[in-house]
Residue frames relative to the residue before (quaternion, step in Angstrom):
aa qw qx qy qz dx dy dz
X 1.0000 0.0000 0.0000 0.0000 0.00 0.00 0.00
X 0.5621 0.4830 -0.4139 0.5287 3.87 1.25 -0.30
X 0.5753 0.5365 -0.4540 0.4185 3.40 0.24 0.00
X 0.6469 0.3973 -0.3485 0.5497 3.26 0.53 -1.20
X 0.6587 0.3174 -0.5224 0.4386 3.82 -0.46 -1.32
X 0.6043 0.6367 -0.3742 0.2991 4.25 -0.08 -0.58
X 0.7115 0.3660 -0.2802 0.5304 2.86 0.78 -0.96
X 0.6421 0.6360 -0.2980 0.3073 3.60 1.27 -1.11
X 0.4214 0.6367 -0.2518 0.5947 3.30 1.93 -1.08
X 0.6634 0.5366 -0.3057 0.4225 3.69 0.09 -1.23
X 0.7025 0.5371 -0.1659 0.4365 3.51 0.43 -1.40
X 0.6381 0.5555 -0.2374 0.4774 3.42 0.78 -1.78
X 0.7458 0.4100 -0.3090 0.4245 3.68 0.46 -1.36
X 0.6381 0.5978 -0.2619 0.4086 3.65 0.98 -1.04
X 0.8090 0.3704 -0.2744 0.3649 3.53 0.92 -0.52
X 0.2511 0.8611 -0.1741 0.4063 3.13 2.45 -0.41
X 0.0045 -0.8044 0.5915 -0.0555 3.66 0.17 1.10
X 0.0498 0.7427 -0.6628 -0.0811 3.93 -0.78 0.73
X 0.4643 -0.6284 0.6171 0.0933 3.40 -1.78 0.83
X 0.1702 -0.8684 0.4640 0.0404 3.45 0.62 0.90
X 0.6385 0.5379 -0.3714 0.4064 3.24 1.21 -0.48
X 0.7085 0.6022 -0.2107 0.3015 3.05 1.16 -1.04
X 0.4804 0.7334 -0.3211 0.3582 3.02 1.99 -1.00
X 0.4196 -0.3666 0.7215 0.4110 3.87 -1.36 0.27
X 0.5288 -0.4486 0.6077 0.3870 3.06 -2.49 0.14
X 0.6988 0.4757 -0.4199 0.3302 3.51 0.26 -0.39
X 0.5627 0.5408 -0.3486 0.5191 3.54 1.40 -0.24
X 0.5693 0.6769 -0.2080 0.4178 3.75 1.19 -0.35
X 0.7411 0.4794 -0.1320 0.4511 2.61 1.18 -1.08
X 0.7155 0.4368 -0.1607 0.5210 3.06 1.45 -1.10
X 0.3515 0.6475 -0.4171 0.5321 3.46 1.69 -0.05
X 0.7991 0.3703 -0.1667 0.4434 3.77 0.24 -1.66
X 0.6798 0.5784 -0.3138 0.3240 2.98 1.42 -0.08
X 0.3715 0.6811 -0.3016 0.5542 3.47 2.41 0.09
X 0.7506 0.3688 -0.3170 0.4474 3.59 0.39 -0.70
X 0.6736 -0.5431 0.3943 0.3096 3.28 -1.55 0.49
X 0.5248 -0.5980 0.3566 0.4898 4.01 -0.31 0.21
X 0.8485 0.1689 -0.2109 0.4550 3.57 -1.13 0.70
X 0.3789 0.7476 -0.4455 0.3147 3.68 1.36 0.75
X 0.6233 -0.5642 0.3565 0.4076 3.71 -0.54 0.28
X 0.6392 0.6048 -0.3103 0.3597 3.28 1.33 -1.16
X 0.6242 0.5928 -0.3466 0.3727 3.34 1.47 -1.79
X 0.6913 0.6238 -0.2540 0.2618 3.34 0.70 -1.68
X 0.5231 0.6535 -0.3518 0.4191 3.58 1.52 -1.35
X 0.8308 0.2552 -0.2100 0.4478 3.02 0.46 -1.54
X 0.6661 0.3968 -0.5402 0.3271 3.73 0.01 0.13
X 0.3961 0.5979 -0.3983 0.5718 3.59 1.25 -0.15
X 0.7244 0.4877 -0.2439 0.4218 3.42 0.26 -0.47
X 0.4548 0.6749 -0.1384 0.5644 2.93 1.04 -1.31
X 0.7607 0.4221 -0.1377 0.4735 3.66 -0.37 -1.92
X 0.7445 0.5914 -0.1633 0.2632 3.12 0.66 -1.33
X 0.5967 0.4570 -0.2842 0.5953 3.56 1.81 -0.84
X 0.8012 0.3916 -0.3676 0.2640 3.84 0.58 -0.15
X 0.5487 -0.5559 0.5383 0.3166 3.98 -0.37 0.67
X 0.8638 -0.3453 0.2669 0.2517 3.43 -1.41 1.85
X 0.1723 -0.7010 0.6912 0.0339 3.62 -0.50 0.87
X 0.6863 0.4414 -0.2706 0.5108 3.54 0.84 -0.33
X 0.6756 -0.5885 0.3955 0.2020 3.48 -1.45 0.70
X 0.1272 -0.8028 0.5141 0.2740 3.50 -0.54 -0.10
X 0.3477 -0.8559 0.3798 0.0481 2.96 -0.75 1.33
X 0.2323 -0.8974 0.3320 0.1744 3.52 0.21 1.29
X 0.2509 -0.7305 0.5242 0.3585 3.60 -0.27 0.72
X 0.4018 0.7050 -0.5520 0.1920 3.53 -0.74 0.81
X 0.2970 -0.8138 0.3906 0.3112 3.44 -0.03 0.26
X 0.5674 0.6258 -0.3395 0.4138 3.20 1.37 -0.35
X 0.7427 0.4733 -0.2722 0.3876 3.24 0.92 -0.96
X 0.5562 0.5518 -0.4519 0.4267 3.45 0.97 0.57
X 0.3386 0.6586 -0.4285 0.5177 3.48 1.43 -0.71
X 0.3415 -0.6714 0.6251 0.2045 3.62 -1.52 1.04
């Protein structure tokens, strides 16, 4: 009978359409947090995820002036 619910599980997940956009971040997370590590599914959604927040990194003006205190 594990076989069967397995395969049924298998099937269930495969036909399963998510809206990632729609998801909260905290639902993302716990989404990427269903898939196995290095799985296409995880990555989507932390890519996503990443994807909704503006540059963690500075921008670095080329100007010489603006370094000058």
């Amino acid at each position: 009978m594990s076989a069967l619910e397995s395969r049924v599980t298998k099937m269930e997940q495969a036909v399963t359409c998510f809206h990632l956009n729609r998801m909260t971040d905290a639902e993302l997370l716990a989404h990427a947090g269903t898939f196995p590590m290095f799985t296409k599914g995880m990555y989507t959604a932390v890519l996503t995820l990443v994807g909704r927040r503006p540059s963690a990194l500075p921008v670095v003006k080329d100007d010489p002036e603006h370094a000058k205190p």
